[in-house]
Phi, psi and omega in degrees: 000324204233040185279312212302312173291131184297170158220158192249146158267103217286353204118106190071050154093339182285096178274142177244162192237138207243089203233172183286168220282168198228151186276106153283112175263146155223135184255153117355115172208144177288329199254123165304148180072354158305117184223115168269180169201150186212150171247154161235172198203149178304313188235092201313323209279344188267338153305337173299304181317287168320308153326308184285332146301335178281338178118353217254118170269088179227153176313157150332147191267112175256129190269142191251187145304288166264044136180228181218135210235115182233195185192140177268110180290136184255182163309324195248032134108341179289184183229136155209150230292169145238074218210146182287093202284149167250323166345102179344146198239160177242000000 
C-alpha cells in the first residue's frame, strides 16, 4: 500500500515512512483514551480502486457529512480510515 513512499527499515520489519505533508484535527470526546487516525486523498473512489489492485482490502466508499469515507483493512487486522474530505483545508 505505502511502496509509493520512500522508506527505511529500523530493524526487524518496523518501516518507517517518508510520507507527504499532513493535517492534524482534535475533537472533542466524552471517553478518554480514544484515538483515531483517518489519512485523506483527493479522490476516494479512485484510491479504493487502486488499493484494490494492489490486492488491498478496503470498504466501501460511504458518503459522510464530511466527507466521503472507505477505511483499509491492515495486516493485523485492524482498519484505517481514509477520506475525501469536504471540510473547509487549512
Amino acid at each position: 500500500m505505502f511502496s509509493e513512499f520512500p522508506s527505511v527499515d529500523a530493524g526487524d520489519g518496523w518501516l518507517i515512512f517518508g510520507l507527504p505533508a499532513s493535517e492534524a484535527a482534535v475533537h472533542p470526546h466524552n471517553e478518554n483514551d480514544r484515538h483515531e487516525l483517518y489519512l485523506m486523498c483527493d479522490d476516494v473512489n479512485a484510491f479504493v480502486e487502486k488499493m484494490r489492485e494492489k490486492g488491498v482490502t478496503c470498504t466501501d466508499a460511504a458518503d459522510q457529512r464530511w466527507g466521503i469515507l472507505t477505511a483499509v483493512t491492515l495486516p493485523g487486522g485492524g482498519e484505517l480510515g481514509v477520506y475525501q474530505p469536504r471540510h473547509e483545508r487549512p
